[in-house]
N, C-alpha and C positions, 0 to 999 in steps of 0.2 A: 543516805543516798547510795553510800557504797553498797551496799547490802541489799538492793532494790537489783540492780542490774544483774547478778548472778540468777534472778526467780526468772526477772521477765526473758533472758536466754535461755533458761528452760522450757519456758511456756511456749515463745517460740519455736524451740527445737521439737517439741511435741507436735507442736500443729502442724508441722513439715512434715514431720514421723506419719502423722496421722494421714495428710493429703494424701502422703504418697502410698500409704497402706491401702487405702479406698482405692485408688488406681488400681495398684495391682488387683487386688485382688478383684475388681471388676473386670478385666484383661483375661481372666483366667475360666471366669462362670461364662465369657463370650467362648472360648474356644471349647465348648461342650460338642463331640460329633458320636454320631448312629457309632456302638459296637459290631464289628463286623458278624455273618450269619456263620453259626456253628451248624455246621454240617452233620458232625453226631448227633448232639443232642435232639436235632431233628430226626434223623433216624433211629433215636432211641427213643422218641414218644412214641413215632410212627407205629414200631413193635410194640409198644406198651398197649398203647388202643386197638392195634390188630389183635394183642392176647384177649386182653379183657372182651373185646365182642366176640370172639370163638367161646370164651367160656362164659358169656350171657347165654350166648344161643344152646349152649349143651346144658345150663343151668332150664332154660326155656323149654327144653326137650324132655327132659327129667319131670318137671311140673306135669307135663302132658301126657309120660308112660302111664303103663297101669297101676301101678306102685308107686307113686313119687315120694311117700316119706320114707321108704327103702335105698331109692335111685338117691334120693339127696343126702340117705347119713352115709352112704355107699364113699361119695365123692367127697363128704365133708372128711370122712374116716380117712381115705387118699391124701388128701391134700396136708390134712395131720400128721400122717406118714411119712410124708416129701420133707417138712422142717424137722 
């Protein structure tokens, strides 16, 4: 009988442990809110997509010259230069 009481205060002490672990940690997945709007990063896709459609349309322009597999190694050749 001695030897019972020391388990069943453990199993106890566990299942306390445990309730209040649940608790918490439900307390904590409710207080999920919106991250506030980065300002940069919006003005740094904003440029991103403004580059890339300047150089669609000069990529689109090149297609259309009289020479475009000239125009195109011309600018690939550029652009290899610039890294």
């Amino acid at each position: 009988m001695e030897s019972v009481v020391p388990i069943i205060a453990a199993i106890l002490a566990g299942l306390v442990a445990l309730f209040f672990g649940k608790k918490s940690l439900k307390k904590k997945s409710k207080s999920s809110s919106t991250p506030p709007k980065n300002l940069t990063a919006d003005a740094s896709r904003q440029t991103i997509q403004q580059t890339f459609e300047e150089q669609v349309s000069q990529i689109k322009k090149d297609t259309e010259s009289k020479n475009p597999a000239q125009a195109l190694a011309d600018r690939g050749n550029a652009r290899k230069r610039r890294k």
